[in-house]
C-alpha positions as CSV (number, residue, x, y, z in Angstrom):
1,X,5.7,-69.7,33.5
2,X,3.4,-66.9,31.9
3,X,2.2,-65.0,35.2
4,X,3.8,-64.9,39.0
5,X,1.2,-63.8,41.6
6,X,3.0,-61.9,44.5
7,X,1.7,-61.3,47.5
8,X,3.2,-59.1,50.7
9,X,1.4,-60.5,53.6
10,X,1.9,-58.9,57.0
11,X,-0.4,-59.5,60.0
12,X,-3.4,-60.8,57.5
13,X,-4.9,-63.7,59.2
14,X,-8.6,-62.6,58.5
15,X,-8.4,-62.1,55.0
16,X,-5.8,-64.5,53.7
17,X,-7.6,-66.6,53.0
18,X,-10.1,-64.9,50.8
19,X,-7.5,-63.7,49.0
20,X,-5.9,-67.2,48.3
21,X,-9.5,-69.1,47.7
22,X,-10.0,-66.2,44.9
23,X,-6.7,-67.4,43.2
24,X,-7.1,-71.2,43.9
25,X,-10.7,-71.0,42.8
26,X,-9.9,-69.9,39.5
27,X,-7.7,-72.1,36.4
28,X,-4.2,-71.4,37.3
29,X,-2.4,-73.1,34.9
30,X,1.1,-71.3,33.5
31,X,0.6,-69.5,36.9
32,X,2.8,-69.5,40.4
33,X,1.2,-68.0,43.4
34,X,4.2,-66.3,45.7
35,X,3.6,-65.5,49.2
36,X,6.5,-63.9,51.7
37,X,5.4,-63.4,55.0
38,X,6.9,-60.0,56.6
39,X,7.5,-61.2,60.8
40,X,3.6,-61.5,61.0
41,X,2.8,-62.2,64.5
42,X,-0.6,-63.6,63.9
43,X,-1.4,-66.7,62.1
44,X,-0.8,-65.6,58.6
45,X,2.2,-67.7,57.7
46,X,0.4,-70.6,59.1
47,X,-2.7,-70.4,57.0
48,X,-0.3,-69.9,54.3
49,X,1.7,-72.9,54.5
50,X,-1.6,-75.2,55.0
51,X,-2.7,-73.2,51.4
52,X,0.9,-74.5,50.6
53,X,0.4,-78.3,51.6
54,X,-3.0,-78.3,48.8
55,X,-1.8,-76.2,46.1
56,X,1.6,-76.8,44.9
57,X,1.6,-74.0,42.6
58,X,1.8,-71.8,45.6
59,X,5.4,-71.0,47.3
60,X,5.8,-69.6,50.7
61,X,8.8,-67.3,52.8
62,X,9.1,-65.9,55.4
63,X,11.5,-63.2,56.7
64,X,12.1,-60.6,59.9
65,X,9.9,-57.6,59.6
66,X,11.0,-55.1,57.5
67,X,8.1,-53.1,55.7
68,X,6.1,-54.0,52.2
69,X,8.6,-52.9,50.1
70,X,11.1,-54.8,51.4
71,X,9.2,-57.6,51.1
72,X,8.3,-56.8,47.4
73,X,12.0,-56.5,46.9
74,X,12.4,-60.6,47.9
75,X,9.1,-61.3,46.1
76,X,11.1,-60.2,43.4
77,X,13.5,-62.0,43.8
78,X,11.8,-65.5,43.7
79,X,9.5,-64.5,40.6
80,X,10.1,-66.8,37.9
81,X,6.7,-65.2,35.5
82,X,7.1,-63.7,32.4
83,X,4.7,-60.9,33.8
84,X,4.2,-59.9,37.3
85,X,0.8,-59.0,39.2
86,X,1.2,-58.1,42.8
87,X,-2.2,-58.6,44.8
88,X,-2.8,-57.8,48.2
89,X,-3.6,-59.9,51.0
90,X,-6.3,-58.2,52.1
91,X,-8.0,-58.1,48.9
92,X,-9.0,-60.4,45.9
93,X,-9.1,-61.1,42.1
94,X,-12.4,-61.2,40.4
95,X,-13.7,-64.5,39.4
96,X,-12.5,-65.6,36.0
97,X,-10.0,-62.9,35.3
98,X,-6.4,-65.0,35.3
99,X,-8.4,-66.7,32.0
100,X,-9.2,-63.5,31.0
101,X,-5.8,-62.4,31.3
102,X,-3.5,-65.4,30.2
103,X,-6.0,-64.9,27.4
104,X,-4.8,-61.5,26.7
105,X,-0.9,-61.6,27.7
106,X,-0.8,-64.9,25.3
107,X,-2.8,-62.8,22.2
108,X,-0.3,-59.6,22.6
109,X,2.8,-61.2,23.1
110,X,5.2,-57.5,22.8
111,X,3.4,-56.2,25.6
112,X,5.2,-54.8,28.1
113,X,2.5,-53.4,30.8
114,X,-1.3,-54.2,31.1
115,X,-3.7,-52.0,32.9
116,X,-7.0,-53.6,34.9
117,X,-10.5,-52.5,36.1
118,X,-11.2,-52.4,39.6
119,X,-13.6,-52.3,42.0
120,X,-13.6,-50.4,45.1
121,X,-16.6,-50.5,47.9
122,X,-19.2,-51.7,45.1
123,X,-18.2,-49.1,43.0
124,X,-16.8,-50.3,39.6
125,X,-14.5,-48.4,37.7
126,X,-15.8,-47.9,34.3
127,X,-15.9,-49.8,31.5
128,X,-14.3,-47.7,28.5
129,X,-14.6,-47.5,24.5
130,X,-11.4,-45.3,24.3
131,X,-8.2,-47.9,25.5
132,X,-5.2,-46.7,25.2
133,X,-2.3,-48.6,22.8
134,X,1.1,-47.9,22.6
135,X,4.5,-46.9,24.9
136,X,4.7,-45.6,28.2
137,X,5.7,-41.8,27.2
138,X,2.6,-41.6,25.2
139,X,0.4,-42.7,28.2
140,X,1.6,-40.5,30.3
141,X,1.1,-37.7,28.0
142,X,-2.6,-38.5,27.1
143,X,-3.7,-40.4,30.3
144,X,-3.3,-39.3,34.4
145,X,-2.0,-42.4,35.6
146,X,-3.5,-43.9,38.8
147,X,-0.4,-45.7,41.8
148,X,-2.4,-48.6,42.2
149,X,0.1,-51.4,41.8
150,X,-2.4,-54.2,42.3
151,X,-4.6,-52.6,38.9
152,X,-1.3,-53.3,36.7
153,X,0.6,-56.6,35.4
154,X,4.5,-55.6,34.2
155,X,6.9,-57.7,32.4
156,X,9.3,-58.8,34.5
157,X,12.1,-58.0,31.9
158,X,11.6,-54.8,31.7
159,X,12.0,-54.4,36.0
160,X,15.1,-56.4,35.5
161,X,16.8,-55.0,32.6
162,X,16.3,-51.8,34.3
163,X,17.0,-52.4,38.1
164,X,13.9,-51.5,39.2
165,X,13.0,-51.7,42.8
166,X,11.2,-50.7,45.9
167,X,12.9,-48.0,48.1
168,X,12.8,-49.8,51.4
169,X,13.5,-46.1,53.2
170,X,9.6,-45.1,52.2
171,X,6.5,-45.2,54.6
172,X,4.2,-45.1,52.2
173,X,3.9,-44.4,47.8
174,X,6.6,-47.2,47.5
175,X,4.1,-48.3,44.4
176,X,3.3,-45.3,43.4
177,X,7.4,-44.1,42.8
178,X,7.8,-48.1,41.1
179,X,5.8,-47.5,38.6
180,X,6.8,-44.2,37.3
181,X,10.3,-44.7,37.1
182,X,8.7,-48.1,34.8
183,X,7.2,-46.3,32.0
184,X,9.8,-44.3,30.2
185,X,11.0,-48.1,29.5
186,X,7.7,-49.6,27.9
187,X,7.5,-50.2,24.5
188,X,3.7,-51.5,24.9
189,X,0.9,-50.4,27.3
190,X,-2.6,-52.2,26.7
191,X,-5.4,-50.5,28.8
192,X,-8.1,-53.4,28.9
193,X,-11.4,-53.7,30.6
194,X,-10.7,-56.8,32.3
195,X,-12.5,-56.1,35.8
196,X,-9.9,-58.2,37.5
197,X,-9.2,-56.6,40.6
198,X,-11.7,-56.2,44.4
199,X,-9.8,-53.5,46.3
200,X,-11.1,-53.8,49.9
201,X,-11.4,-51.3,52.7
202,X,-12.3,-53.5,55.7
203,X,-8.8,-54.2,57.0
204,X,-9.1,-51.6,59.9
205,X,-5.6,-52.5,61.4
206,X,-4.1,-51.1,58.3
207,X,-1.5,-48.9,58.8
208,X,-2.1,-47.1,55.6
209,X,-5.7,-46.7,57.6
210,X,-4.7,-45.2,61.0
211,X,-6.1,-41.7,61.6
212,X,-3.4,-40.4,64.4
213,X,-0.8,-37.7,64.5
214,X,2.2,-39.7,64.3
215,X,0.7,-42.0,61.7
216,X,-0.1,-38.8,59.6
217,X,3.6,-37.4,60.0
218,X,4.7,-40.7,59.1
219,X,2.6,-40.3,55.7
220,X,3.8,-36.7,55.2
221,X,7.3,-37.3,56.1
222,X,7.5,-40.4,53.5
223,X,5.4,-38.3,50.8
224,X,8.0,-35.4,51.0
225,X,10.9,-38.1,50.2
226,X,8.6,-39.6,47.7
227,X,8.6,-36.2,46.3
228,X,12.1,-35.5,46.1
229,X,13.4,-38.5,44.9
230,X,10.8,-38.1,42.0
231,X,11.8,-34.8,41.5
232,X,15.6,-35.9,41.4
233,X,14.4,-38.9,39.1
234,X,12.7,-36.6,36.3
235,X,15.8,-34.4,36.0
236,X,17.4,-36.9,33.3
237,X,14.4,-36.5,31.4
238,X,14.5,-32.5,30.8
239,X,15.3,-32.3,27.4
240,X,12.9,-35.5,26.5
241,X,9.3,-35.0,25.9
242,X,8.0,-37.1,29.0
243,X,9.6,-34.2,31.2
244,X,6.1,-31.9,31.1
245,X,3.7,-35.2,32.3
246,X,6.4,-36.2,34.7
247,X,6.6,-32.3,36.1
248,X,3.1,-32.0,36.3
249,X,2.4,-35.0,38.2
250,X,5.0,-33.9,40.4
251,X,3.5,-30.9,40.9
252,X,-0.1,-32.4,41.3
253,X,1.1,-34.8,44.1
254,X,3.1,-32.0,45.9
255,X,-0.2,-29.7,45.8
256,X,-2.3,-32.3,47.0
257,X,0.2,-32.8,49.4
258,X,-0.7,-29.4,51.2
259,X,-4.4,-30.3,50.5
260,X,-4.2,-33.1,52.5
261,X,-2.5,-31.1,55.6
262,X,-5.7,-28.8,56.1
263,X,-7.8,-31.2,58.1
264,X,-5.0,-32.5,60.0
265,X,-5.3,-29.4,62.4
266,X,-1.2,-29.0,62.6
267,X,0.2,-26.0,64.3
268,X,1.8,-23.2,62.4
269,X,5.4,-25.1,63.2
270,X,4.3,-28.2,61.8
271,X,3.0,-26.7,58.7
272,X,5.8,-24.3,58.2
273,X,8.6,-27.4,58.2
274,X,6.5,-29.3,55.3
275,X,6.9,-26.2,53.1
276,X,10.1,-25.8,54.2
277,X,11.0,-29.0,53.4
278,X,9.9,-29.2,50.3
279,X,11.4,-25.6,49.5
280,X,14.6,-26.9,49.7
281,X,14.0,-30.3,48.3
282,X,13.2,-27.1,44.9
283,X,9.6,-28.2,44.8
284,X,7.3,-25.2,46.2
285,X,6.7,-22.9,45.2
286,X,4.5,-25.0,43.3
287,X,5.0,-25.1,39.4
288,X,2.0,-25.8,36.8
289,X,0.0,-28.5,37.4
290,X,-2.2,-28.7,34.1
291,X,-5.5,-28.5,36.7
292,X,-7.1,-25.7,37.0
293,X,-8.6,-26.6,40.4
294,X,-5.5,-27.4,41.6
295,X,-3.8,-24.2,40.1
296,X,-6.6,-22.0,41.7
297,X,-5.6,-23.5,45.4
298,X,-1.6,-23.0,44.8
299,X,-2.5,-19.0,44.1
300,X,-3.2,-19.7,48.2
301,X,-0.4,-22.4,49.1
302,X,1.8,-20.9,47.0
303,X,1.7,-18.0,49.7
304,X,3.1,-19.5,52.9
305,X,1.0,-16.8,55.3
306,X,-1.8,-17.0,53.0
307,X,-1.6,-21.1,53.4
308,X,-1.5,-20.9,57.2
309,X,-4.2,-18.4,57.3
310,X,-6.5,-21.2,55.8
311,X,-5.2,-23.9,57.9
312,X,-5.9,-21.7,60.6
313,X,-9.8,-21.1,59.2
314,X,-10.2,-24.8,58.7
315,X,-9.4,-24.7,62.5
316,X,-12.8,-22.7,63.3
């Protein structure tokens, strides 16, 4: 089996099945399609297990709610591909790109991790002339690496020789934590051109989506952990030459981080337990973060009155 298709479906009933029709629709030979349904209460496991009784290629679980990296987790666990692509239910592939793909894992047959265009409301990312070739350590080095799980396809080896896994304990950035502690292990990274990928933003139940107080703390409380265990990850690299990307995108998330905080209109109390927090998690003050834009607002945030001043001004 050359590719396993895994898919976290929780509460998804409306867009399942565009999801599945835009894998079914396509040649899936050499492919398995692997569904684990997280305690959905809507109708979601249903549609899935009709999907089931047409296309045998497709394998379906369920399991008590727990989270989507939980469910990942198991979706790992039943993977049988030689390369891994999780998709999300409330998204698609683009037509044609599994033959585009198969095409290309079957060509290269060392690589280790594949990039993929995207497309996100209508807007495409761009094609590029300049592809990157070569091991994870050097990517990082000469490329800003985006958390989108759903633009990347990963040998399944390489998660397995290495233990890798989802931390269940996250609210959010699950992905985004995977895949950097993945590339100090790959040998090959192809960026390609395949536009392979429709990221969709018309799932208005998501939870990544909700705009309310508790739903932002939840974000900031997980990013926070996210950031610590990062930072607690990098400190076996120090003396290795990935430790200056791996450090600055540490530094880049925690400063965007506070970015995001301003329009959240939090109290002074709120604000002053997020840089407290990450004080003593050693992050902030905030080190180098190779961006001057982002350099030019920790000379503020780096100040904690100076960074509650402008909360308090974006306030007004």
């Amino acid at each position: 089996m050359l590719l396993s298709i895994l898919i976290a479906v929780y509460q998804a009933e409306e867009w399942l099945p565009r999801c599945l029709d835009s894998i079914f629709g396509q040649d899936i030979s050499d492919v398995e399609v692997i569904v684990v349904d997280d305690g959905s209460k809507d109708r979601s496991l249903e549609i899935a297990l009709k999907y089931k009784e047409k296309y045998p290629e497709l394998r379906v679980f369920s399991k008590n709610n727990e989270g989507v990296a939980a469910t990942r987790n198991v979706l790992l666990q039943y993977a049988k591909g030689e390369y891994l692509w999780f998709v999300d239910a409330d998204d698609y592939i683009c037509p044609d790109s599994l033959i585009l793909i198969k095409e290309y894992l079957r060509k290269h047959k060392i690589i280790d991790f594949l990039t993929l265009r995207f497309s996100r409301d209508k807007l495409i990312l761009p094609y590029s002339d300049h592809l990157f070739q070569g091991n994870g350590v050097n990517y990082l080095l000469q490329r800003e690496p985006n958390g989108y799980l759903w633009a990347k396809i990963i040998k399944r080896q390489v998660i397995e020789d290495h233990n890798i896994r989802f931390n269940s304990k996250l609210f959010s950035q699950e992905d985004w934590l995977f895949l950097l502690e993945i590339y100090p292990h790959v040998n090959e990274l192809h960026e390609t051109n395949i536009l392979a990928y429709q990221y969709c933003t018309d799932n208005e139940h998501s939870v990544m989506r909700e705009n309310t107080k508790e739903n932002n703390l939840q974000h900031v409380k997980s990013s926070i952990l996210v950031l610590t265990l990062f930072k607690n990850f990098i400190a076996q690299y120090r003396e290795q030459k990935i430790f200056k990307p791996f450090s600055r995108i540490l530094n880049t998330s925690a400063a965007g981080l506070l970015y995001c905080i301003l329009p959240l209109q939090w109290n002074k109390e709120d604000v002053n337990q997020v840089i407290s927090q990450l004080q003593s998690a050693g992050i902030y003050p905030i080190g180098d973060t190779g961006k001057w834009k982002y350099n030019l607002f920790l000379k503020i945030a780096n100040h904690k009155f100076l960074f509650n001043l402008l909360v308090l001004l974006k306030k007004l």
